[in-house]
C-alpha positions as CSV (number, residue, x, y, z in Angstrom):
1,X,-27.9,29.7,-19.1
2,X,-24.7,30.3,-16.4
3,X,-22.6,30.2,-19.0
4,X,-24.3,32.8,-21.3
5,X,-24.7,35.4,-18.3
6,X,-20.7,34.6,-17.3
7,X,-20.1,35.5,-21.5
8,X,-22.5,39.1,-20.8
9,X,-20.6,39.8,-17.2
10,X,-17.3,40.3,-19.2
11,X,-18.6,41.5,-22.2
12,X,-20.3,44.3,-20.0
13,X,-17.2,44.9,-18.1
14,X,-14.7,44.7,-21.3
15,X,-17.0,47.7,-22.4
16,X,-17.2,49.6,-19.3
17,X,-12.8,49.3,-19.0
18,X,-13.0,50.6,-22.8
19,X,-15.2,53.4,-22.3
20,X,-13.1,54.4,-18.9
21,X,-10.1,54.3,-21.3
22,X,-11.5,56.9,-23.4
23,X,-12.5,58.8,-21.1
24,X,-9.5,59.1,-19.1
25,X,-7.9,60.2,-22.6
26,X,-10.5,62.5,-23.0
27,X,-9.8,64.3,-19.6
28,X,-6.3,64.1,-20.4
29,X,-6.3,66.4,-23.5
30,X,-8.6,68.9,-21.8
31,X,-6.8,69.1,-17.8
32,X,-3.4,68.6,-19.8
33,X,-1.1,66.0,-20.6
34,X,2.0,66.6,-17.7
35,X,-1.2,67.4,-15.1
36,X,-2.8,63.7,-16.6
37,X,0.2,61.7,-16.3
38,X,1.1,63.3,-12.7
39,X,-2.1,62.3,-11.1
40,X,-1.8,58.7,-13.0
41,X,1.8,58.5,-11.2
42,X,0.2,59.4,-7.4
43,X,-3.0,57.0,-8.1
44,X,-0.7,54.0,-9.3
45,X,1.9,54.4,-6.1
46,X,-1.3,54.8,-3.9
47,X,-2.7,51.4,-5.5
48,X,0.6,50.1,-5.2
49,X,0.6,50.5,-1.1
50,X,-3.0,49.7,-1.2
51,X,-2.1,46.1,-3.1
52,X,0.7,45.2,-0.6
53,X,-1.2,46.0,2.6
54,X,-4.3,43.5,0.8
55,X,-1.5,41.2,-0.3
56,X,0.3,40.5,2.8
57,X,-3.0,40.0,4.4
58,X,-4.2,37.3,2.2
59,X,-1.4,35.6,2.2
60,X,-1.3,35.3,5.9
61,X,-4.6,35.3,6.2
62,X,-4.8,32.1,4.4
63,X,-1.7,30.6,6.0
64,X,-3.4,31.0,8.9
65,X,-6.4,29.5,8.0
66,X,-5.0,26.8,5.9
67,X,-2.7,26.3,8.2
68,X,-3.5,22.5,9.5
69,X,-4.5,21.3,5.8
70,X,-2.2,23.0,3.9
71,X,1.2,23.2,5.9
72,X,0.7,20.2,8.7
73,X,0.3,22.0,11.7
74,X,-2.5,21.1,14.4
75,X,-3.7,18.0,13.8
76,X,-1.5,17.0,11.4
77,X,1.5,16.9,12.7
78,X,4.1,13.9,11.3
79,X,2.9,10.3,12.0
80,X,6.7,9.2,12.1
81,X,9.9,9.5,14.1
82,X,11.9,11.2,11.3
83,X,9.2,13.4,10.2
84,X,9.7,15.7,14.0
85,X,13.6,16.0,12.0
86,X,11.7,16.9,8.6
87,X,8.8,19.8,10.5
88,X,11.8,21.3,12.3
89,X,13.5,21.9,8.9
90,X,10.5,23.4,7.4
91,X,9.5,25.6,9.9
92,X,13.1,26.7,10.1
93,X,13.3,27.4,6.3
94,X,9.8,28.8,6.6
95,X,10.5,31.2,9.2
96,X,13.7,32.6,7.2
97,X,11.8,32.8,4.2
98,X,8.9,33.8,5.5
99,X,10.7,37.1,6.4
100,X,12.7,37.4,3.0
101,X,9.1,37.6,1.7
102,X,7.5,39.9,3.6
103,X,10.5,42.8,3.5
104,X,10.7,42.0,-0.2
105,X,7.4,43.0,-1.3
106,X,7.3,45.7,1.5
107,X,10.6,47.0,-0.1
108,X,9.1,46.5,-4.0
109,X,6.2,48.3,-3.3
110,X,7.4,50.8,-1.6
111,X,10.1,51.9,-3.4
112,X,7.7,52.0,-6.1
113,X,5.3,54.6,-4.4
114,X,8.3,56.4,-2.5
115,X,10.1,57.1,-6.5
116,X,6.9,57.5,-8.7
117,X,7.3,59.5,-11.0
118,X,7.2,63.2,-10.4
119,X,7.7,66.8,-11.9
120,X,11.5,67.9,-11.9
121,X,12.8,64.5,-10.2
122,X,15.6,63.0,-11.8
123,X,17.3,59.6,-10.9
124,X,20.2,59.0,-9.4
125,X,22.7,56.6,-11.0
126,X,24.7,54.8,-8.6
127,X,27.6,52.4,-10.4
128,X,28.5,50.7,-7.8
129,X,28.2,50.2,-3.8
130,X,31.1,48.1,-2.1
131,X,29.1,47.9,1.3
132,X,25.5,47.3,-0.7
133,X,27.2,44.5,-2.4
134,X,28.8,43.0,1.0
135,X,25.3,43.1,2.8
136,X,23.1,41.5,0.2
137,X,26.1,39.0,-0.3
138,X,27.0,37.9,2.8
139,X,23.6,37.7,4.7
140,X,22.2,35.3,2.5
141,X,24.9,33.7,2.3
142,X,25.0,33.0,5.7
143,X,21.3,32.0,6.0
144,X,21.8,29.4,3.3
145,X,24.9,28.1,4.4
146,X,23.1,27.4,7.9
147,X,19.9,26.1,6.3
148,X,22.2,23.8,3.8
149,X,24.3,22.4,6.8
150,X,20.6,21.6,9.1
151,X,19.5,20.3,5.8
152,X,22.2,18.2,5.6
153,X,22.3,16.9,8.6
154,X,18.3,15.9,8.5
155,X,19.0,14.0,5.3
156,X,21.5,11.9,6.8
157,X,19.8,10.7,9.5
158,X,16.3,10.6,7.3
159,X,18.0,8.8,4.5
160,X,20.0,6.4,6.5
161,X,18.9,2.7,6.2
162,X,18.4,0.1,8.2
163,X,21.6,-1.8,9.7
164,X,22.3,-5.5,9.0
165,X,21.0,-7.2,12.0
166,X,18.5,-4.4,12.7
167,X,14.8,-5.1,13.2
168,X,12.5,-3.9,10.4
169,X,10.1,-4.8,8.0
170,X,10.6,-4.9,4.3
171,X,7.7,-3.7,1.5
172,X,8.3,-3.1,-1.7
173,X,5.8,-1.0,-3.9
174,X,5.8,-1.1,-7.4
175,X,3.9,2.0,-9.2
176,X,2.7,0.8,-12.6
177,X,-0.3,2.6,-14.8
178,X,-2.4,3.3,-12.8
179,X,-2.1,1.0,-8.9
180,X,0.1,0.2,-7.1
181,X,1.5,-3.5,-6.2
182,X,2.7,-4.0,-2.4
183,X,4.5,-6.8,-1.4
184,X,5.2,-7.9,1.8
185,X,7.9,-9.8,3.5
186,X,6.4,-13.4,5.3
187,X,7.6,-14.9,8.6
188,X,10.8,-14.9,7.2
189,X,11.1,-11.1,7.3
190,X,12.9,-11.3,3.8
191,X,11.4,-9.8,0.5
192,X,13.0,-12.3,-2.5
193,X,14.5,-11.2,-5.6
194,X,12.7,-10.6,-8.9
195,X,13.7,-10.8,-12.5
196,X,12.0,-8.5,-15.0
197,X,12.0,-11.3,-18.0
198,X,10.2,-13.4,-15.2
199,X,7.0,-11.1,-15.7
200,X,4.2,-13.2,-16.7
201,X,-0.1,-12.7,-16.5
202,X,0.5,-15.0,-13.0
203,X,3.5,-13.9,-12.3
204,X,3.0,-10.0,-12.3
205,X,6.5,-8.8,-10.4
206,X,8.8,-11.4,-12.1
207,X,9.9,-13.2,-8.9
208,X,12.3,-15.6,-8.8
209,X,10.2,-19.1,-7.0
210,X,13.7,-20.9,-7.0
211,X,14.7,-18.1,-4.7
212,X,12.8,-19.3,-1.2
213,X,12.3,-16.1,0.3
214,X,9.8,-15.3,-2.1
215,X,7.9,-18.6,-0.9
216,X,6.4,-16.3,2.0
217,X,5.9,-13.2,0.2
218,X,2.6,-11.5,0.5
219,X,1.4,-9.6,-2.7
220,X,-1.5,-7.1,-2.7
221,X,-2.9,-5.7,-5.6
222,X,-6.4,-4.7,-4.9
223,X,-7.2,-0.6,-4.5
224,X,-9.5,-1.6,-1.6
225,X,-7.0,-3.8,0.1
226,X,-5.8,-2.3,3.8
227,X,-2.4,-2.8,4.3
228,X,-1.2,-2.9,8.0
229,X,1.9,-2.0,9.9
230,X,3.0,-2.1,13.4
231,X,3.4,0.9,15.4
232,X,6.7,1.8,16.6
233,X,8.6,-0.3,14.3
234,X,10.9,0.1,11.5
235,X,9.6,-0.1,7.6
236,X,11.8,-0.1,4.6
237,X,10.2,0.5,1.7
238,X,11.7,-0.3,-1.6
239,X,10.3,1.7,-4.1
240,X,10.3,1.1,-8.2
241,X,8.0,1.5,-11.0
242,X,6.9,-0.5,-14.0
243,X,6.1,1.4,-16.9
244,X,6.6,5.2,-16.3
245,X,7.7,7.5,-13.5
246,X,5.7,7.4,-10.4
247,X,5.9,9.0,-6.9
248,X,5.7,7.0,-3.3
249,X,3.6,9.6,-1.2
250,X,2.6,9.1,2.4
251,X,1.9,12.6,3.3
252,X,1.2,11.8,7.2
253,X,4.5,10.0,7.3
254,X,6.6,12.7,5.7
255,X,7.2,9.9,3.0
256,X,7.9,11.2,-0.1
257,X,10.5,9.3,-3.2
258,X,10.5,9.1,-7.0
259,X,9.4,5.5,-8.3
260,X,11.5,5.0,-11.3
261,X,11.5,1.9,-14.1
262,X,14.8,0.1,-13.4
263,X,16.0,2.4,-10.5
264,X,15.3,1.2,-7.2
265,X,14.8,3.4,-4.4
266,X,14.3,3.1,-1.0
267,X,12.7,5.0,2.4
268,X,12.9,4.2,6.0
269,X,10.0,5.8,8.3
270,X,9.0,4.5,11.7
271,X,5.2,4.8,12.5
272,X,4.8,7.0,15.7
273,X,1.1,6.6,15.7
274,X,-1.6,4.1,15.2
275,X,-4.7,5.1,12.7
276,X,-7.2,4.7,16.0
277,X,-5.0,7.7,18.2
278,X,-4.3,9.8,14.8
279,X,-8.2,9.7,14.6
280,X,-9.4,10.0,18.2
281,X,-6.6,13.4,17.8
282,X,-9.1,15.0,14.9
283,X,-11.8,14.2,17.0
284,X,-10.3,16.0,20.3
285,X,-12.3,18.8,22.0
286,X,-11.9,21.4,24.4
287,X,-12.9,21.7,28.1
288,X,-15.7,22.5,27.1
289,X,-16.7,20.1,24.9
290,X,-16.3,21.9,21.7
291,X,-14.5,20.7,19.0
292,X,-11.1,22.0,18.2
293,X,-11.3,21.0,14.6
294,X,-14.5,21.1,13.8
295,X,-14.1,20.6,9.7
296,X,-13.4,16.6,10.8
297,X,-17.1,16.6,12.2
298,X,-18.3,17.1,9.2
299,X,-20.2,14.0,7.4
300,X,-18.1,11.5,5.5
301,X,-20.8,11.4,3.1
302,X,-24.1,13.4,3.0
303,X,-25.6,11.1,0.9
304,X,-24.9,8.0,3.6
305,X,-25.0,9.9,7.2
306,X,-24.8,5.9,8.9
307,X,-20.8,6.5,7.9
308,X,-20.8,9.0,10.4
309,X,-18.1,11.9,10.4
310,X,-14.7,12.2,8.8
311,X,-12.7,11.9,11.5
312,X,-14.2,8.7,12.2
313,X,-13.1,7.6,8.5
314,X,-9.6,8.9,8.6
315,X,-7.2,6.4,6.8
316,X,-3.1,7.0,5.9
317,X,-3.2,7.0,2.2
318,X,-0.7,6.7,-0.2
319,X,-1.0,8.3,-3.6
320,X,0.9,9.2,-6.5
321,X,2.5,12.4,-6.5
322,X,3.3,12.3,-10.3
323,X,1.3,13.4,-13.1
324,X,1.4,9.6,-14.5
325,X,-1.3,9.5,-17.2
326,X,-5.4,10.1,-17.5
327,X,-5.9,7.4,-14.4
328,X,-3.7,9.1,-11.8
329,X,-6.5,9.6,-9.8
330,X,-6.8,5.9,-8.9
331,X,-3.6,5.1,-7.4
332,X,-4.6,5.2,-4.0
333,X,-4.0,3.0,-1.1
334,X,-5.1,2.8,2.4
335,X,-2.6,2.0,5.1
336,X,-3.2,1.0,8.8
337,X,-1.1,1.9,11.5
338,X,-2.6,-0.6,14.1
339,X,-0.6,-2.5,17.3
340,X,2.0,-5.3,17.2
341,X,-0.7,-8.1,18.0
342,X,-3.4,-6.9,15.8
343,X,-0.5,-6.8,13.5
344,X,1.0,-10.5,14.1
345,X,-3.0,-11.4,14.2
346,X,-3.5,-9.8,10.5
347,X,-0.1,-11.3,9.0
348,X,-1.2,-14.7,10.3
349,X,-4.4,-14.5,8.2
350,X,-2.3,-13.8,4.8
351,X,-1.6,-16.2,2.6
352,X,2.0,-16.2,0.4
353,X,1.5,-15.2,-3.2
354,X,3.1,-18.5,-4.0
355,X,0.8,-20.7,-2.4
356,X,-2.0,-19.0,-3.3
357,X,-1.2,-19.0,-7.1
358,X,2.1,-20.7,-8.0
359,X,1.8,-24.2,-6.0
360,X,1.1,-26.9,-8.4
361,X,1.1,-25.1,-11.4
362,X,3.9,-25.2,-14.5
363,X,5.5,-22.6,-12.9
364,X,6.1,-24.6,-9.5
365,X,9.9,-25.4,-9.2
366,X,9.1,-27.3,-5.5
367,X,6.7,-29.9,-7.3
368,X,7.8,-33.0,-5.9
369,X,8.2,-31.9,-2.3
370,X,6.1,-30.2,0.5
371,X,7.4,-28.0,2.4
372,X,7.6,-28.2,6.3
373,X,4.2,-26.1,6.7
374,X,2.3,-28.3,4.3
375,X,3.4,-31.3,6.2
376,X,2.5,-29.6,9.1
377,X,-1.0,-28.9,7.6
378,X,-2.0,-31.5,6.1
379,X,-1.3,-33.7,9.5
380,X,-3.2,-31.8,11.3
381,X,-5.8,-32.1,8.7
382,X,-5.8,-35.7,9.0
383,X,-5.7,-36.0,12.7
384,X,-8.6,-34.1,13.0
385,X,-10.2,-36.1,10.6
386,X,-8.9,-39.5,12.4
387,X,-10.4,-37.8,15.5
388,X,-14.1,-37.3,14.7
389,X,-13.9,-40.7,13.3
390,X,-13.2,-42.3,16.3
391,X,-15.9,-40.3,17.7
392,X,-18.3,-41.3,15.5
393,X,-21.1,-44.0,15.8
394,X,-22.7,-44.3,12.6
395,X,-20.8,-46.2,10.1
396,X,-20.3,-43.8,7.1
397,X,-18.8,-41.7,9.4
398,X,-16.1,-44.1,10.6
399,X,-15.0,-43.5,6.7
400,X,-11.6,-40.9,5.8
401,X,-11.0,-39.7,3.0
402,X,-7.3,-39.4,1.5
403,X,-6.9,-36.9,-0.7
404,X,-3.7,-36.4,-0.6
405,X,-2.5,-40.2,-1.5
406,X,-2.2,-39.9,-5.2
407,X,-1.1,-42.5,-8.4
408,X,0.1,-41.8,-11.7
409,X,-2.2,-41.4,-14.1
410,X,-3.7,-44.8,-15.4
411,X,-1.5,-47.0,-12.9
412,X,-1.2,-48.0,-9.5
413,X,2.3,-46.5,-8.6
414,X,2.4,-43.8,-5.8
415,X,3.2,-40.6,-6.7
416,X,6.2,-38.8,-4.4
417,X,4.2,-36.8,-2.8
418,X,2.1,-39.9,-0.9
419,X,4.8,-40.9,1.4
420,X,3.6,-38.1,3.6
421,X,0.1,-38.9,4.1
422,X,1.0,-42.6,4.1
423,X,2.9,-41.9,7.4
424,X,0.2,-40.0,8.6
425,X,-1.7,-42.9,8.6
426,X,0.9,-45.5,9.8
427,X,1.2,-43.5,13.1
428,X,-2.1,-44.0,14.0
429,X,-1.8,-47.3,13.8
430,X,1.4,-47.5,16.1
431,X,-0.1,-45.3,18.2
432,X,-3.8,-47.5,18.4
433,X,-2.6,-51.1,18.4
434,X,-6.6,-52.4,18.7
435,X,-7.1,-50.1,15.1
436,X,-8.3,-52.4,12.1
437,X,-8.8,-50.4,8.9
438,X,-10.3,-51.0,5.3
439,X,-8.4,-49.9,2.6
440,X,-10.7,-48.9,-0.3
441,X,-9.7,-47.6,-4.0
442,X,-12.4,-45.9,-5.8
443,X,-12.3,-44.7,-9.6
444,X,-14.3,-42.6,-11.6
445,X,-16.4,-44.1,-14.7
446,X,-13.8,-43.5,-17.5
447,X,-13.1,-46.6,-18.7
448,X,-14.6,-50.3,-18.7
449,X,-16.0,-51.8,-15.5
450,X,-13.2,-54.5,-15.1
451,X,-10.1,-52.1,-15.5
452,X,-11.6,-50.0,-13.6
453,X,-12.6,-52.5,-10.7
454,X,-8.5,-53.7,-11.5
455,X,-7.4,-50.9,-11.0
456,X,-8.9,-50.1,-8.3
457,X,-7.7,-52.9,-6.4
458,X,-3.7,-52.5,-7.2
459,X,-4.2,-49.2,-6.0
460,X,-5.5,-50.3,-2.4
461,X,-2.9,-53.2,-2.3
462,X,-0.7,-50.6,-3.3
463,X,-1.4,-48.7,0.0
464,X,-1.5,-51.7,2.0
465,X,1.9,-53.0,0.8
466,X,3.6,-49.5,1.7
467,X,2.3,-49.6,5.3
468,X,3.4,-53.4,5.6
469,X,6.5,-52.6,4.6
470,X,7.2,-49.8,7.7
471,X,5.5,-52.8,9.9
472,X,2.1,-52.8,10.1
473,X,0.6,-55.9,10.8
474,X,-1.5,-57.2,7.6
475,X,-3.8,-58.6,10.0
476,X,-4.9,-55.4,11.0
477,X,-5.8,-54.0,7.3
478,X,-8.0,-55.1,4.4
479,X,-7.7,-54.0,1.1
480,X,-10.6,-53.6,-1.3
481,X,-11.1,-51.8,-4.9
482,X,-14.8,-50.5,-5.5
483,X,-13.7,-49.8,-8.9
484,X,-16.7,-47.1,-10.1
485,X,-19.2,-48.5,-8.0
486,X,-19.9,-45.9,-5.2
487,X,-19.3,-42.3,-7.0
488,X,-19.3,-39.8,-4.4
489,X,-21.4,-37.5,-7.0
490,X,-22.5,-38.0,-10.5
491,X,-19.3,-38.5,-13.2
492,X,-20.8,-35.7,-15.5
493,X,-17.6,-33.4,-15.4
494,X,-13.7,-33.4,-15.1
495,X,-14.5,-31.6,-11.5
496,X,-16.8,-34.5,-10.4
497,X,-14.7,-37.5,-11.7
498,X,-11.9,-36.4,-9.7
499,X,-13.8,-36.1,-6.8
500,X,-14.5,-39.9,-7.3
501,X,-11.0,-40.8,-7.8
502,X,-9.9,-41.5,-4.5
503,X,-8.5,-44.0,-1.5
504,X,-10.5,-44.1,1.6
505,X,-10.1,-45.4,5.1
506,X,-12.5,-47.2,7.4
507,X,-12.6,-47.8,11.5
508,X,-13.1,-52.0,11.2
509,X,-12.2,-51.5,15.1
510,X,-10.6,-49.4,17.7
């Protein structure tokens, strides 16, 4: 029905122009053609004047209103150390161009009302103007030339990058159709190289595991992840693209840089501001308690009022700034400018792509080694397991389980990888000399009862000779196989059988 009434407005007006039409050709032939086209002349410069005085007012009208939104002013001002450098530019370029505008149109429009046309007026043909030609020359030319050289020496001091030994932080996005992929330097501070044929369903950036600065890094590819930053500290940003061109946009940041298949880029910014103060700055009132922006009082979302206001939901976003296919509209994260601690305290809770997907897989080039972390882990692991079995007073609970003391498939030879938790467990018993222990092997059910129960036992001897062999007493160990005989849970499924392959230790006495 809106539509059909929107067709009949401009049908009804197209007729009502029409019908003007003819009748300003009708009045024409009777008043006179040179009379006709005389007033037409007066009312068209009048309109003119009429259309510049409405014009300049709407435009500054809205620059004025928009003002905060539009051209970062207010509220808005930059988020980062470099973007004070890039606001002084633009209000300097706006302020020159702002006045090239208005005297332009004053000077088109009125020219055109000043020489309408009119009875007996002919125009004057001017050739050519040596001092006209120096004026409109040189004063521009001047104004650029100082605009180019402030320009200039913004971009050098916007553009620079970071020094060699200078603290920073190192992300990398990568813009592909249609989110982006952040990585993250690790404790190291080091973001590790890629390789574009290393691109694989698990391996999604093509980084280069033999490389060990890529051990730490922290991948995020999740729209709803928050990625946080320190305030007051340096970030360098590489910036590259996957599939088509993209655009790195952090508005607040005065971030802005082309993401381009197979052409790196790179920005430097400096938070200024964390996301709490940038918000608690929307929310500022006057003396008198009235709000000085009151648009960021407005609900988040009328349909959920418990979110409260939008000030209150203010988050640093970074989009797309290129026109990068139908689902543009999703490539959109959230950034958190929050304090060094909460920062160290966020980092600390995010684990390494590598770890988290790569580590014991096909794709693991470390394999038959742990790393220093590991080692650190899984002691502690164990000593907090050794603990609360000394603590303990009911017999099952005097019981430890080693899961990380492993054979070969089928045999009773330790893998590589078992000398680690083998030495956890031989410095207990230097450190406890009164510590007796039982060494049990376990098995799952594949198999007959009598391998099985075989087996079992070469794998506990197995144990116990390794731990005689660094000097532990063999009077203060035992060694039994249980063969399939106590299954931790039923041996219905790959997951459960391995569950029952194992190699336990228990208290005798402490």
């Amino acid at each position: 029905m809106t539509t059909l009434l929107i067709f009949l407005c401009i049908l009804l007006i197209s007729v009502v122009v029409v019908q003007i039409g003819k009748m300003t050709e009708l009045s024409a032939r009777i008043r006179g053609q040179e009379d006709a086209e005389a007033s037409s002349n007066t009312f068209n410069a009048n309109m003119m004047i009429v259309f510049l005085v409405g014009f300049l007012i709407f435009c500054v009208g809205t620059s004025i209103y928009y003002k905060n939104s539009l051209l970062g002013y207010g509220p808005h001002g930059s988020a980062s150390v470099h973007g004070d450098e890039m606001d002084s530019i633009w209000n300097l370029t706006l302020f020159f161009t702002g006045i090239v505008f208005v005297l332009t149109h004053i000077a088109l429009f009125y020219f055109s009302w000043k020489y309408k046309g009119v009875k007996g007026r002919k125009a004057l043909f001017i050739s050519h103007d040596n001092k006209l030609e120096v004026i409109w020359t040189t004063i521009p030319a001047v104004v650029m030339c100082f605009l180019v050289v402030q320009g200039l020496v913004a971009w050098n001091k916007i553009m620079a990058d970071v020094g060699p030994n200078e603290d920073h932080i190192e992300i990398e996005a990568t813009g592909q159709q249609f989110f982006w992929t952040i990585r993250m330097s690790g404790p190291d501070g080091l973001i590790g190289e890629k390789y574009y044929r290393d691109i694989s369903a698990t391996n999604p950036l093509g980084q280069v595991w033999t490389d060990e600065k890529n051990l730490d890094d922290i991948v995020s590819t999740g729209a709803g992840d928050i990625i946080k930053l320190p305030v007051g500290k340096k970030v360098r940003v590489r910036i590259t693209a996957k599939d088509v061109l993209h655009n790195f946009d952090l508005p607040h940041f005065r971030v802005k840089m082309d993401a381009i298949p197979g052409l790196p880029t790179y920005f430097v910014f400096t938070p200024k501001i964390t996301t709490e103060e940038y918000r608690e700055n929307l929310l500022e009132k006057d003396r008198d308690g009235n709000p000085l922006y009151p648009e960021w009082y407005d609900l988040y979302d009328e349909t959920s009022p418990e979110l409260g206001n939008r000030g209150e939901n203010f988050n640093f976003e970074l989009a797309c700034a290129e026109l990068c296919g139908k689902g543009h509209y999703s490539m959109r994260r959230i950034f958190e400018i929050v304090t060094q601690e909460e920062y160290d305290n966020w980092l600390a809770t995010q684990k390494s792509y590598f770890f988290s997907n790569i580590r014991g897989t096909d794709e693991d080039p470390y394999g038959n080694q742990l790393f220093d972390a590991e080692i650190r882990g899984r002691k502690q692991v164990f000593r907090d397991a050794y603990t609360k079995a000394l603590e303990a007073t009911e017999p099952m609970d005097k019981i430890i389980r080693l899961d990380n003391i492993t054979f070969n498939t089928g045999s009773a030879v330790l893998t590589p990888l078992s000398k680690y938790e083998l030495t956890n467990v031989m410095e207990v018993m230097n450190e406890n000399q009164n510590l007796t222990i039982e060494l049990g092997g376990h098995t799952d059910s594949a198999g007959n009862d009598e391998n099985n129960m075989a087996l079992s036992n070469k794998r506990a001897q197995e144990v116990f000779n390794w731990l005689t062999s660094k000097g532990i007493a063999e009077n203060r160990m035992v060694a039994v196989g249980f063969g399939e005989t106590k299954p931790e849970v039923p041996n219905d499924s790959p997951e459960n059988m391995a569950k029952n392959r194992r190699t336990e230790l228990r208290i005798l006495t402490q």
